[in-house]
C-alpha positions as CSV (number, residue, x, y, z in Angstrom):
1,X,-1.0,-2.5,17.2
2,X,1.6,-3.1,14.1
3,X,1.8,-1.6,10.8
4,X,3.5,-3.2,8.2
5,X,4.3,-0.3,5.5
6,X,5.0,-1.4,1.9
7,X,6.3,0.8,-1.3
8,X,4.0,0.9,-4.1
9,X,6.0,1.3,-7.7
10,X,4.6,1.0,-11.3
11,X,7.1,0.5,-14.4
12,X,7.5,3.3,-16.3
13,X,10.1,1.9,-18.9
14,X,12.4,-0.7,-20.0
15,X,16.2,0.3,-22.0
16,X,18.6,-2.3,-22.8
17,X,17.6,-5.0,-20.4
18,X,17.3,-2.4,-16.9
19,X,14.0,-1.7,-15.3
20,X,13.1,1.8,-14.4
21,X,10.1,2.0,-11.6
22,X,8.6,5.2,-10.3
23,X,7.9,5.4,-6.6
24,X,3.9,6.0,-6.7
25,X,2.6,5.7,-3.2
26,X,2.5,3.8,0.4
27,X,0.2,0.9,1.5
28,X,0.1,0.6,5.4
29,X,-1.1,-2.8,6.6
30,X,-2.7,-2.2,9.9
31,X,-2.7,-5.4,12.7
32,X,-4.0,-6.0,16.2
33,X,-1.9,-7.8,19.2
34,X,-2.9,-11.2,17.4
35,X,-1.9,-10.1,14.3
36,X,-5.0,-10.0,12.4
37,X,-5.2,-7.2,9.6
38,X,-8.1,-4.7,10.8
39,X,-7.6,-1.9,7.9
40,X,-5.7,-1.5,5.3
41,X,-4.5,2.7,4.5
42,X,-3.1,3.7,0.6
43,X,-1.6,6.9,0.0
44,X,-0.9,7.1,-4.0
45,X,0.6,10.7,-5.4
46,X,-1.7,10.5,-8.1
47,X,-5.0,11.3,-5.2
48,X,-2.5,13.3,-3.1
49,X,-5.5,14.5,-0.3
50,X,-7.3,11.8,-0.4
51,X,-6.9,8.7,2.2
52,X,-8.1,5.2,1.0
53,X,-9.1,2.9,3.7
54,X,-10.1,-0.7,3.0
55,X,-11.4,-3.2,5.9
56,X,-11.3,-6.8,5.9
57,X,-14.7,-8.5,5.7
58,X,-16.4,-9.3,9.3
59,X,-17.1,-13.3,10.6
60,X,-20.6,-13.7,11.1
């Protein structure tokens, strides 16, 4: 199984043209041999204990 990990970052404030961006949490995209997602895992410093989990909807 594969994880694709991605950086999550919010904008916190502009000056003379530059973007600043705060490093806020982690999204971990989950995938099976073929590649399909089967979960989705964020960890965001602003909920520092708790895991989120999200799964993609089933075929009928």
């Amino acid at each position: 199984m594969a994880t694709e990990t991605m950086k999550l970052r919010v904008k916190t404030g502009e000056k003379d043209g530059k973007n600043f961006w705060d490093d806020c949490g982690v999204l971990f995209v989950n995938k099976n041999d073929d590649g399909a997602v089967t979960s989705v895992t964020v960890r965001h410093n602003m909920f520092p204990n708790v895991e989120m989990v999200a799964f993609p909807p089933k075929s009928d």
